[in-house]
Backbone atoms as SQL, in Angstrom:
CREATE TABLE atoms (id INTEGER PRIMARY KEY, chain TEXT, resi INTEGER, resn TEXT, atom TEXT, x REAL, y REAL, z REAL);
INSERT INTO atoms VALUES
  (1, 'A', 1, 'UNK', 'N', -27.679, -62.184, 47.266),
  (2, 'A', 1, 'UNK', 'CA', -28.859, -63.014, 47.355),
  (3, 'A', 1, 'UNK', 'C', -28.637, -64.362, 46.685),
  (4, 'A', 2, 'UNK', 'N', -27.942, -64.140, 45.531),
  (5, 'A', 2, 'UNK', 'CA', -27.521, -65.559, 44.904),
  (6, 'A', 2, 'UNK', 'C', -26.660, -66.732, 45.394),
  (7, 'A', 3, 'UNK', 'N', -26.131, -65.771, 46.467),
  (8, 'A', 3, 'UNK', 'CA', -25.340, -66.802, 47.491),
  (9, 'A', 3, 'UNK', 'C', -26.250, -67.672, 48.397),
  (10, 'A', 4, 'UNK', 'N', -27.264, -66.844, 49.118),
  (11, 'A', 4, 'UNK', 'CA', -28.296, -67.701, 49.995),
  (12, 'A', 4, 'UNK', 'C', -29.114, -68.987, 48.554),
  (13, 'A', 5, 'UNK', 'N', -29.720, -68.288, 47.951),
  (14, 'A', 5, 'UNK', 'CA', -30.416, -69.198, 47.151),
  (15, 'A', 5, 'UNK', 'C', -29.723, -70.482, 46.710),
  (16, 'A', 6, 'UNK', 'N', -28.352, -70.448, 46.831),
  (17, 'A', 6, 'UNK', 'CA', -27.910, -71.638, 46.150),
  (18, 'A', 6, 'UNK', 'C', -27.122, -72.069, 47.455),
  (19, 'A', 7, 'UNK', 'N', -27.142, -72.027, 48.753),
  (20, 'A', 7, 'UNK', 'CA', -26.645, -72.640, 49.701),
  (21, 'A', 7, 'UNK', 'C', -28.033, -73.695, 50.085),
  (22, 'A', 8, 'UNK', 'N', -26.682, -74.515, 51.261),
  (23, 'A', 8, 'UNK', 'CA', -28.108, -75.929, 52.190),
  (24, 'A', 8, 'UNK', 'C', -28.773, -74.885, 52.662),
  (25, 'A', 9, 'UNK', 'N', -28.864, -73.453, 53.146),
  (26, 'A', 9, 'UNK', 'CA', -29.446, -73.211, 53.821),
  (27, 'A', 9, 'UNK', 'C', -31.267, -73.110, 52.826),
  (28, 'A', 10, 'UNK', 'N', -30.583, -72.767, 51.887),
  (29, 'A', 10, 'UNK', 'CA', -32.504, -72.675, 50.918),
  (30, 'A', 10, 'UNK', 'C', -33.021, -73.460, 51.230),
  (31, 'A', 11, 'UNK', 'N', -32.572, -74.733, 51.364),
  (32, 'A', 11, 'UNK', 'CA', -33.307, -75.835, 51.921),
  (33, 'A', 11, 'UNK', 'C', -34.771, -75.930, 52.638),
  (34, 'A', 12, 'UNK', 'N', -33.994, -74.670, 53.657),
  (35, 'A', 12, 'UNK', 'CA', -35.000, -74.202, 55.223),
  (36, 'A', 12, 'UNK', 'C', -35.380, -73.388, 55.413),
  (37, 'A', 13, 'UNK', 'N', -35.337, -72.481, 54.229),
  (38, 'A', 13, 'UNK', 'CA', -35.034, -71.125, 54.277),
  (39, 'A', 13, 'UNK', 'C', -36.244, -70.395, 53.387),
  (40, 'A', 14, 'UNK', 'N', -37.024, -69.518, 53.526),
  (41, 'A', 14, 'UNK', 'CA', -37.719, -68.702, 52.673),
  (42, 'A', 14, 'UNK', 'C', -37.135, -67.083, 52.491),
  (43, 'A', 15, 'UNK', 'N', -36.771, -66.829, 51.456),
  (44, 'A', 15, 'UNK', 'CA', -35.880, -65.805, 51.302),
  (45, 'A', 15, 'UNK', 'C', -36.815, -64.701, 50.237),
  (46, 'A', 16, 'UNK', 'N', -37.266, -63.341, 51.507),
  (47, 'A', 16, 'UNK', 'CA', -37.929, -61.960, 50.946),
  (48, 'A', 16, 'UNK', 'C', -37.150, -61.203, 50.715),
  (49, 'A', 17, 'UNK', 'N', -36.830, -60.427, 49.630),
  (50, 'A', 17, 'UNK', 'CA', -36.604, -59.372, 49.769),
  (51, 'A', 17, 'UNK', 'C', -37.437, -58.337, 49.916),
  (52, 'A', 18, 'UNK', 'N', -36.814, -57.137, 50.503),
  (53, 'A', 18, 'UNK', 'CA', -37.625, -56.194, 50.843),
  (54, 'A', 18, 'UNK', 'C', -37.797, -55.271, 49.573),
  (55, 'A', 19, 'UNK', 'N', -38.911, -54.381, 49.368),
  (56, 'A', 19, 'UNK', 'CA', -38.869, -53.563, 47.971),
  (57, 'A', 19, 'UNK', 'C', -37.896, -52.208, 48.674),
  (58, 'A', 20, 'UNK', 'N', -37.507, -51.503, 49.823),
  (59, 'A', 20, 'UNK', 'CA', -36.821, -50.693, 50.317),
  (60, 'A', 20, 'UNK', 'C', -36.043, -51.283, 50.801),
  (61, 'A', 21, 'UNK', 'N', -34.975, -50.332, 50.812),
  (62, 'A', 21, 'UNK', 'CA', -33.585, -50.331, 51.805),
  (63, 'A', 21, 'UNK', 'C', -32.751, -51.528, 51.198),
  (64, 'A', 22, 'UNK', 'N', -31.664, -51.597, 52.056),
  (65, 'A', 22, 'UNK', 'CA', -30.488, -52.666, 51.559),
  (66, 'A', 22, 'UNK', 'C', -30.435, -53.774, 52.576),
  (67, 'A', 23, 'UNK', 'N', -31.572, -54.222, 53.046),
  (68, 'A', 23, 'UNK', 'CA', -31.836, -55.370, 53.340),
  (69, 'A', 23, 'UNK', 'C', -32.702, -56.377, 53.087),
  (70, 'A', 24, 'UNK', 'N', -32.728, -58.124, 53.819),
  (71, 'A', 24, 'UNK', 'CA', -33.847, -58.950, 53.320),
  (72, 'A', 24, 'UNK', 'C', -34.251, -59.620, 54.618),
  (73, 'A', 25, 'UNK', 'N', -35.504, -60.328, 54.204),
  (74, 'A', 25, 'UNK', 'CA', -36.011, -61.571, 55.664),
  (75, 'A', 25, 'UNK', 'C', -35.979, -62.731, 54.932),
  (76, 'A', 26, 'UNK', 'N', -34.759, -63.603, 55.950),
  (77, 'A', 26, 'UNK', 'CA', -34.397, -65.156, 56.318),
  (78, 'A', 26, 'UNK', 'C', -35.659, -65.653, 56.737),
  (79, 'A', 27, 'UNK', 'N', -36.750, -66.232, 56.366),
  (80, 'A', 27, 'UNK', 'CA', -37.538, -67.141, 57.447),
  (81, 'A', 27, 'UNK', 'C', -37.175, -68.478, 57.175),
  (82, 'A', 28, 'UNK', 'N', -36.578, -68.992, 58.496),
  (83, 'A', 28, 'UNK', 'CA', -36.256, -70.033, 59.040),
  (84, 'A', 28, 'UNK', 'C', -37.175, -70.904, 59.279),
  (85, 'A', 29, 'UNK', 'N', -37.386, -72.385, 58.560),
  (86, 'A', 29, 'UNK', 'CA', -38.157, -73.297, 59.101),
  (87, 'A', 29, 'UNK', 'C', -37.295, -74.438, 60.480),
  (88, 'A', 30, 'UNK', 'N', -37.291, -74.132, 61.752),
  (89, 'A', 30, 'UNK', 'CA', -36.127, -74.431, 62.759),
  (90, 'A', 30, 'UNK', 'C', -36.744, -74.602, 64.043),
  (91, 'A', 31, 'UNK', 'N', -36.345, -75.255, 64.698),
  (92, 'A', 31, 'UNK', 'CA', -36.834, -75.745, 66.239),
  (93, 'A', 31, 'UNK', 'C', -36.753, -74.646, 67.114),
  (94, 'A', 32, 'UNK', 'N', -35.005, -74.017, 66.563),
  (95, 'A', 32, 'UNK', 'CA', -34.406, -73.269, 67.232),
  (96, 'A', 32, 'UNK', 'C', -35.186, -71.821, 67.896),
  (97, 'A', 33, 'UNK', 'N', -35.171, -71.344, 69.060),
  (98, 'A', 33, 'UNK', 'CA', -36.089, -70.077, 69.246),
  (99, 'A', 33, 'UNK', 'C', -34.802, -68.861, 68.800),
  (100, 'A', 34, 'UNK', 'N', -35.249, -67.562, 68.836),
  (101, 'A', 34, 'UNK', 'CA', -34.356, -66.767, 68.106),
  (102, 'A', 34, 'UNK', 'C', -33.483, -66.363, 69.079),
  (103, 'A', 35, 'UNK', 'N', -33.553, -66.909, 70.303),
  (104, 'A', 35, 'UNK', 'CA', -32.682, -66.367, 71.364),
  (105, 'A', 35, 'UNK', 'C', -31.614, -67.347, 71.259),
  (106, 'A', 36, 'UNK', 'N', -32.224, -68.686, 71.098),
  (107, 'A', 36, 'UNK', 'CA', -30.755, -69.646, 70.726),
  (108, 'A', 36, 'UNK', 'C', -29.724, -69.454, 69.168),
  (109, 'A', 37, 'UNK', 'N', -30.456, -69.006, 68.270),
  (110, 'A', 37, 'UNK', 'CA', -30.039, -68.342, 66.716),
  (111, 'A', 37, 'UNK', 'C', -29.451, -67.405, 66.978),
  (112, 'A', 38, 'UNK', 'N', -29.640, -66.577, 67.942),
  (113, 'A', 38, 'UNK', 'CA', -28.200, -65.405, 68.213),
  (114, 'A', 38, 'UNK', 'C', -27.787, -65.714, 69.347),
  (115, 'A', 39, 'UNK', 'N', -27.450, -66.774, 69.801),
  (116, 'A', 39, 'UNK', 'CA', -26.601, -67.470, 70.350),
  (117, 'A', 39, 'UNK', 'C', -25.310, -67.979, 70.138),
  (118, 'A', 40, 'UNK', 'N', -26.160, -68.858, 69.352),
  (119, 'A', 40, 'UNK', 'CA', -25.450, -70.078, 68.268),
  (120, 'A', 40, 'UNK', 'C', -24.586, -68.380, 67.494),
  (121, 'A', 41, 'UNK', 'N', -25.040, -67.718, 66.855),
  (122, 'A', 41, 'UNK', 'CA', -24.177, -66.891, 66.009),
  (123, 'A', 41, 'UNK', 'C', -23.445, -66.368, 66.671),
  (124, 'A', 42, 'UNK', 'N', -23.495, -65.642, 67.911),
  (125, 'A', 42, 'UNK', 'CA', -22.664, -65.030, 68.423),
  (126, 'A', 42, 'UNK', 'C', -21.517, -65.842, 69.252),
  (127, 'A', 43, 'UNK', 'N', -21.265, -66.851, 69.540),
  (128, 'A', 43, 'UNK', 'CA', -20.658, -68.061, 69.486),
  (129, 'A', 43, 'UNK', 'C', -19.599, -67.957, 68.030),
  (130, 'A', 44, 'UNK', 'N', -19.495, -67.712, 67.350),
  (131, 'A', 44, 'UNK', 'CA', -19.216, -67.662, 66.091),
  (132, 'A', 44, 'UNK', 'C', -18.978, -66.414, 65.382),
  (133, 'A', 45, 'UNK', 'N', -18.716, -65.687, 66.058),
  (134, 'A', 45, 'UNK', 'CA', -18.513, -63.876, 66.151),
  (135, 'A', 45, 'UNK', 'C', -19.226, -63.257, 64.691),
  (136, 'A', 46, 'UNK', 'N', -20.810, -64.071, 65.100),
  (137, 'A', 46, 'UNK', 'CA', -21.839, -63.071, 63.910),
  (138, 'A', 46, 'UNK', 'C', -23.151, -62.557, 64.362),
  (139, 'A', 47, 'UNK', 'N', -23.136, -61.189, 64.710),
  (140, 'A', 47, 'UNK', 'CA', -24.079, -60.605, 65.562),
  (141, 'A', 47, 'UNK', 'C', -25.574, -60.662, 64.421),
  (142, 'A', 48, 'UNK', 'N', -25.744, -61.549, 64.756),
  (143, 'A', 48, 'UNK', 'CA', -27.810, -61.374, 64.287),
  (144, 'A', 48, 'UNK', 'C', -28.660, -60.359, 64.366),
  (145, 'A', 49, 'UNK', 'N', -29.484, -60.204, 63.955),
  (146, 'A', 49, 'UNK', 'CA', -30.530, -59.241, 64.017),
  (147, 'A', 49, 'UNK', 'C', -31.814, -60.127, 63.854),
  (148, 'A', 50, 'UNK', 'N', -32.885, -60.459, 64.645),
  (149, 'A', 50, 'UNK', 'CA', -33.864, -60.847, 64.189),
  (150, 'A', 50, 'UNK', 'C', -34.964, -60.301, 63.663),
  (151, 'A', 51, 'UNK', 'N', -36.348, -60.657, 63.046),
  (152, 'A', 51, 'UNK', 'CA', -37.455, -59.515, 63.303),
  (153, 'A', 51, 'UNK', 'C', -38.244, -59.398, 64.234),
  (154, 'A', 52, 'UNK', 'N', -37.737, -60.261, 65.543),
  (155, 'A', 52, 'UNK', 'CA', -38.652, -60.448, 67.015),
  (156, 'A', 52, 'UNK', 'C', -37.958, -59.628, 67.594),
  (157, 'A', 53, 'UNK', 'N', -36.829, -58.813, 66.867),
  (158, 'A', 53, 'UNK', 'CA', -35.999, -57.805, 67.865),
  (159, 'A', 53, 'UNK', 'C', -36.876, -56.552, 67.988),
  (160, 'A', 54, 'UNK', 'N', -37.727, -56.441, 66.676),
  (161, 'A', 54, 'UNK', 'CA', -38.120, -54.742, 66.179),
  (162, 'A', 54, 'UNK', 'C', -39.757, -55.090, 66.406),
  (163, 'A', 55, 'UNK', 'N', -39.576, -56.349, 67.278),
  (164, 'A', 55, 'UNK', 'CA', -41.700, -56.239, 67.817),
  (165, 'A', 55, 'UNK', 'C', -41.653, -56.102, 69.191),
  (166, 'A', 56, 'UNK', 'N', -42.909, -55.695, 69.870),
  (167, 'A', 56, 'UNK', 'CA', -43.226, -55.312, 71.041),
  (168, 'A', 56, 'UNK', 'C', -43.617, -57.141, 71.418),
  (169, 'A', 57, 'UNK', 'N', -44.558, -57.781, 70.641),
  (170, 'A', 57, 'UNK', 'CA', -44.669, -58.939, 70.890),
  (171, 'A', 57, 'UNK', 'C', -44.485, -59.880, 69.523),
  (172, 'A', 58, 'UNK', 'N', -43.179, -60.604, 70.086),
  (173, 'A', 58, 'UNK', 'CA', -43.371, -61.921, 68.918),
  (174, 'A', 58, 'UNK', 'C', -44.126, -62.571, 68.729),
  (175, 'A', 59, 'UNK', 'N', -44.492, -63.073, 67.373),
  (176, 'A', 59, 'UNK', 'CA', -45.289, -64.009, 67.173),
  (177, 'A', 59, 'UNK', 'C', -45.230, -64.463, 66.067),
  (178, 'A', 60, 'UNK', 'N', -46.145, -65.510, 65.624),
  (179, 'A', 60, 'UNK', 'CA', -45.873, -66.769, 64.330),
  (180, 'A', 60, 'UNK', 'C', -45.141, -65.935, 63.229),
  (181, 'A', 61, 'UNK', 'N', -45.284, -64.773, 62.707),
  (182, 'A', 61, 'UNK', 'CA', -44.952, -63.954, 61.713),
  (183, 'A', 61, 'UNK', 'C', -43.870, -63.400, 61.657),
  (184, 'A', 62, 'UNK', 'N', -42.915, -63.090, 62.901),
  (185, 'A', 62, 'UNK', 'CA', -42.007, -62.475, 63.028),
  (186, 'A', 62, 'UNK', 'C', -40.993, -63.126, 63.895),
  (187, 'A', 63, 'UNK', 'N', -41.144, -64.339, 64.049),
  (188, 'A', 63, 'UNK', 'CA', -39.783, -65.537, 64.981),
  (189, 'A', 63, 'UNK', 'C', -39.525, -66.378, 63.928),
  (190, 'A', 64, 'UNK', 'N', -37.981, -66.493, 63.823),
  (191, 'A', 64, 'UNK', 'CA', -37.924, -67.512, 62.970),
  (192, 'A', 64, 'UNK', 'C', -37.133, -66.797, 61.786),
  (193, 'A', 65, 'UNK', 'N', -36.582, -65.310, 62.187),
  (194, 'A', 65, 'UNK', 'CA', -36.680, -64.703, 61.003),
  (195, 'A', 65, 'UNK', 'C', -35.497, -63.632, 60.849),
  (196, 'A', 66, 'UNK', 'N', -34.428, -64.218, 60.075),
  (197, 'A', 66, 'UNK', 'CA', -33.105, -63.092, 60.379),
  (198, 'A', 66, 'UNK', 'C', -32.808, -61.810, 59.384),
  (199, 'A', 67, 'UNK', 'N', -33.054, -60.833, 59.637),
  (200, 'A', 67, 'UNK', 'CA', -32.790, -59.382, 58.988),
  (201, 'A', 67, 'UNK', 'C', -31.560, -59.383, 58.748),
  (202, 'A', 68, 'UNK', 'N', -31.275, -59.823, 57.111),
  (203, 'A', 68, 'UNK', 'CA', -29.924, -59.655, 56.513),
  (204, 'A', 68, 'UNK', 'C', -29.540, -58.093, 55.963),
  (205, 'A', 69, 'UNK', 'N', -28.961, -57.116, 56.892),
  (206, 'A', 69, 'UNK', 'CA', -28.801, -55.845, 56.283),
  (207, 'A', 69, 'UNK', 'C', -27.146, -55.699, 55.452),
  (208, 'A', 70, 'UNK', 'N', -27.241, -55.505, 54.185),
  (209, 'A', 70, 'UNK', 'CA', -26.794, -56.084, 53.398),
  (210, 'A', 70, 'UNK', 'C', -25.415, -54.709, 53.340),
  (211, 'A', 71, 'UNK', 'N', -26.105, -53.507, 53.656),
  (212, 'A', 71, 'UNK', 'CA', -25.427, -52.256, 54.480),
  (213, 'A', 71, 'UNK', 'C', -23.974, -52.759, 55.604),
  (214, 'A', 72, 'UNK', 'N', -24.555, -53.491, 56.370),
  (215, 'A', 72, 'UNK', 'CA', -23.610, -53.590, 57.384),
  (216, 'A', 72, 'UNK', 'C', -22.591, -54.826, 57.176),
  (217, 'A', 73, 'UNK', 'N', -22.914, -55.535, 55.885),
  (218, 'A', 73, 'UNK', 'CA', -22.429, -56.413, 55.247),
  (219, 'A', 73, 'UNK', 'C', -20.961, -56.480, 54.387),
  (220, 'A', 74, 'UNK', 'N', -19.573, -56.674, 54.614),
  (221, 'A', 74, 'UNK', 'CA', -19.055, -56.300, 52.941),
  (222, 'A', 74, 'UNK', 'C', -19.764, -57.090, 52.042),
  (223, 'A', 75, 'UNK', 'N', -19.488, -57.081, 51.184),
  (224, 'A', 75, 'UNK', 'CA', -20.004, -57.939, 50.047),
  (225, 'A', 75, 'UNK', 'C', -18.985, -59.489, 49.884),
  (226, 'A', 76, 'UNK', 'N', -17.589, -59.363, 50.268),
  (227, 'A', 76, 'UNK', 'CA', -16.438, -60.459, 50.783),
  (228, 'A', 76, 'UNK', 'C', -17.119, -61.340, 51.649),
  (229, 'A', 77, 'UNK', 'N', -17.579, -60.452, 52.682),
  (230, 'A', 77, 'UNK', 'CA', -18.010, -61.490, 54.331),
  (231, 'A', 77, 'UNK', 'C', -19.189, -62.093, 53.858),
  (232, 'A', 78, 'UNK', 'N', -20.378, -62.038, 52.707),
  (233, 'A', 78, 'UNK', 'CA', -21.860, -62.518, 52.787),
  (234, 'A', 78, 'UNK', 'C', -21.928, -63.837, 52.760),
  (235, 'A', 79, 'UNK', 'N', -20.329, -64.656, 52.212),
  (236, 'A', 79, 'UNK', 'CA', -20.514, -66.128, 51.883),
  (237, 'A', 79, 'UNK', 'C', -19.755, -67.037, 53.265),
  (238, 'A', 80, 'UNK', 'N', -19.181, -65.757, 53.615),
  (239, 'A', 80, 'UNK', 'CA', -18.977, -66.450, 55.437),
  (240, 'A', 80, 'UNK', 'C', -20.247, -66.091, 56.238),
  (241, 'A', 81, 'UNK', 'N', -21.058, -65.470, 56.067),
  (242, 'A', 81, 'UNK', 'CA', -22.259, -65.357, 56.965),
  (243, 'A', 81, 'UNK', 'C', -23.088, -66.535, 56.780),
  (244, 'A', 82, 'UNK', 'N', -23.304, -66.660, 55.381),
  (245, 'A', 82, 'UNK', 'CA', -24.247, -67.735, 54.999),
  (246, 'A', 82, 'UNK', 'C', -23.506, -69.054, 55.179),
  (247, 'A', 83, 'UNK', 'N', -22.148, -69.062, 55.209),
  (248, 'A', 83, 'UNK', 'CA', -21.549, -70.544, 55.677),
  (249, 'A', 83, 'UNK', 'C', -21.915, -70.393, 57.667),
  (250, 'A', 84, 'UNK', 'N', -21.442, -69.717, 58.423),
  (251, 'A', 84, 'UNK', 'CA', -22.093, -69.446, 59.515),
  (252, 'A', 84, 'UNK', 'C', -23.482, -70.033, 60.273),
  (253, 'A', 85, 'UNK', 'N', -24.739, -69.585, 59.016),
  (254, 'A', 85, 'UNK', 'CA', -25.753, -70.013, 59.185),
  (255, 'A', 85, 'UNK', 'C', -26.106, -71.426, 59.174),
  (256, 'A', 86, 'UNK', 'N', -25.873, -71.945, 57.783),
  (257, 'A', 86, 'UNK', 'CA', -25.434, -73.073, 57.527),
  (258, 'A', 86, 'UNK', 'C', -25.111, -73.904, 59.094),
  (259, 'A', 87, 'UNK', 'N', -24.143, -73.377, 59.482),
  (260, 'A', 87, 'UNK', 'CA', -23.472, -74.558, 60.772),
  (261, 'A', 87, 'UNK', 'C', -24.654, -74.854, 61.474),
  (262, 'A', 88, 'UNK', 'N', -25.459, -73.426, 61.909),
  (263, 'A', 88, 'UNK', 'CA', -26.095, -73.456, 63.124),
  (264, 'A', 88, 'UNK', 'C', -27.434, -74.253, 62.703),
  (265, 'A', 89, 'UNK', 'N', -27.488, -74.216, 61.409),
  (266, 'A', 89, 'UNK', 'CA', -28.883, -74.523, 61.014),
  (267, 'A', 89, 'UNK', 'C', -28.766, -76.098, 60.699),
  (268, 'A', 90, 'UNK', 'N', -27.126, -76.387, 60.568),
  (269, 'A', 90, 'UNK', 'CA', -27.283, -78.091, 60.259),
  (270, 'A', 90, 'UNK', 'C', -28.116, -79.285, 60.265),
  (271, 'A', 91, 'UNK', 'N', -28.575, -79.128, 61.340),
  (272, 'A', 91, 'UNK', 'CA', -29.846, -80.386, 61.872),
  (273, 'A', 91, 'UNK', 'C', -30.823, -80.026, 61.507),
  (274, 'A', 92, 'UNK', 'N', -31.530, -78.863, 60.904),
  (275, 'A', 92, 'UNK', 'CA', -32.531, -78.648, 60.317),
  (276, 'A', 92, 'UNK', 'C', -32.632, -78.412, 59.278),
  (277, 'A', 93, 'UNK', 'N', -31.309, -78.455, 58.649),
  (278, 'A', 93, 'UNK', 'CA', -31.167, -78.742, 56.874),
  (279, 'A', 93, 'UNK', 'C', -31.123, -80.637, 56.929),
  (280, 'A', 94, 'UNK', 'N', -30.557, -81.050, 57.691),
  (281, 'A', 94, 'UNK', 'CA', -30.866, -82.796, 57.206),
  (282, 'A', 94, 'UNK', 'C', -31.665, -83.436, 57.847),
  (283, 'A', 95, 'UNK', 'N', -32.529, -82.876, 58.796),
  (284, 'A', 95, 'UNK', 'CA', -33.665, -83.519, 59.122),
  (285, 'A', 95, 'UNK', 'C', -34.542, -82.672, 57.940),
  (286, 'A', 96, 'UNK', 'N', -34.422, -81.637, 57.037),
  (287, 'A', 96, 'UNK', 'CA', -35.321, -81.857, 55.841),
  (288, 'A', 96, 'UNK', 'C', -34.683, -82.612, 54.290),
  (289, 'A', 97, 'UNK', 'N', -33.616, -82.987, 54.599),
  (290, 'A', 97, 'UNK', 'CA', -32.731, -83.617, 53.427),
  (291, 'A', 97, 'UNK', 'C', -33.485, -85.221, 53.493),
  (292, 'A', 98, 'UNK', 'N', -33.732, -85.751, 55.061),
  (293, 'A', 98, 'UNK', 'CA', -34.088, -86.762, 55.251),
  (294, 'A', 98, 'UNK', 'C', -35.352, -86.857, 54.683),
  (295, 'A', 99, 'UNK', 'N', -36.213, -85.805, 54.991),
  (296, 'A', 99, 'UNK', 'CA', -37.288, -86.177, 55.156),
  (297, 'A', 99, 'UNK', 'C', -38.097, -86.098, 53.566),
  (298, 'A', 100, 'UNK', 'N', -36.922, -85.055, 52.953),
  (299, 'A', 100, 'UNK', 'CA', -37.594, -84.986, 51.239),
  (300, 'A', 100, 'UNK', 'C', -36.994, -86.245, 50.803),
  (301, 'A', 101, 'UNK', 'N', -35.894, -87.027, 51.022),
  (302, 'A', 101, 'UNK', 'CA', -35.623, -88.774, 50.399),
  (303, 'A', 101, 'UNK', 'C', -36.340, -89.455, 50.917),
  (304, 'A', 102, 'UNK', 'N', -37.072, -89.746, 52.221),
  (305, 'A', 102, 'UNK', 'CA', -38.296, -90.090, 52.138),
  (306, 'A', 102, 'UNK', 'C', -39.107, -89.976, 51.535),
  (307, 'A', 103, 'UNK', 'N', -39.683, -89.185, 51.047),
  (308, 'A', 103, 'UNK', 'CA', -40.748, -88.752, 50.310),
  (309, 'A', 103, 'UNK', 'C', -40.507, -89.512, 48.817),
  (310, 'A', 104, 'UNK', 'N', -39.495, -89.157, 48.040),
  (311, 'A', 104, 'UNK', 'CA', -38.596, -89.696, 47.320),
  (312, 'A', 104, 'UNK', 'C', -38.644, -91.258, 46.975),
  (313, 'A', 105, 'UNK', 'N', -39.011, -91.964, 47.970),
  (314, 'A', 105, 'UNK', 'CA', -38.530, -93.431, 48.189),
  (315, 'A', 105, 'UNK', 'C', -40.294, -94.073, 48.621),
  (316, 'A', 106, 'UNK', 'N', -41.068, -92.858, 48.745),
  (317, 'A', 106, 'UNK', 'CA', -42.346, -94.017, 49.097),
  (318, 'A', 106, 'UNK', 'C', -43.290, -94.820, 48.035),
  (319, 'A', 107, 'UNK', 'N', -43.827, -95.704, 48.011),
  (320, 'A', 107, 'UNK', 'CA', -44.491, -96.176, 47.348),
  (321, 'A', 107, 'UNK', 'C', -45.573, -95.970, 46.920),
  (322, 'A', 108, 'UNK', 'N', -46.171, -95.627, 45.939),
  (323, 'A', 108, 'UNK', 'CA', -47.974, -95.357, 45.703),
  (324, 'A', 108, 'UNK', 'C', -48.740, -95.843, 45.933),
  (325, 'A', 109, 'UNK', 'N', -49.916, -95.682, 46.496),
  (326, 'A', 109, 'UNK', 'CA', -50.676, -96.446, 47.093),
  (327, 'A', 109, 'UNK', 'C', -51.601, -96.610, 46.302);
């Protein structure tokens, strides 16, 4: 977990853990729909899991949102997964890099 928290991806990223099992939920703040996110990963030989996989119907609560099972994980591979993510998520880590130095740089009114 200390690996996500201190990557660009925190940036974009809201990171749950679950109180069961040996996994967590990624929610992604991203343009991207989750069909292009396991795209983009599998492109990159990293099979995703979303939580729009395990609903009958997606919606605001459950897109956007990658099930890190930490089980199917070594503990070696977690900082190539999260570099992985990272790639795909690029443009939506610096279109918020941009947009917090904006913020950064405005004047008081």
């Amino acid at each position: 977990m200390s690996v996500l928290a201190n990557s660009e991806l925190s940036k974009i990223a809201d990171i749950a853990p679950v109180s069961v099992g040996t996994h967590l939920l990624v929610r992604l703040h991203t343009r991207l729909s989750d069909k292009e996110i396991q795209e983009e990963a599998h492109v990159r030989d990293v099979n995703l899991s979303m939580l729009s996989d395990y609903s009958l119907e997606p919606d605001a609560f459950n897109t956007h949102c990658v099930v890190m099972n930490f089980a199917s994980i070594e503990p070696s591979q977690v900082e190539s997964v999260v570099h992985v993510l990272e790639e795909i998520f690029s443009k939506d880590i610096k279109t918020k890099e941009a947009a917090d130095e904006h913020k950064t740089h405005r004047l008081p009114m």
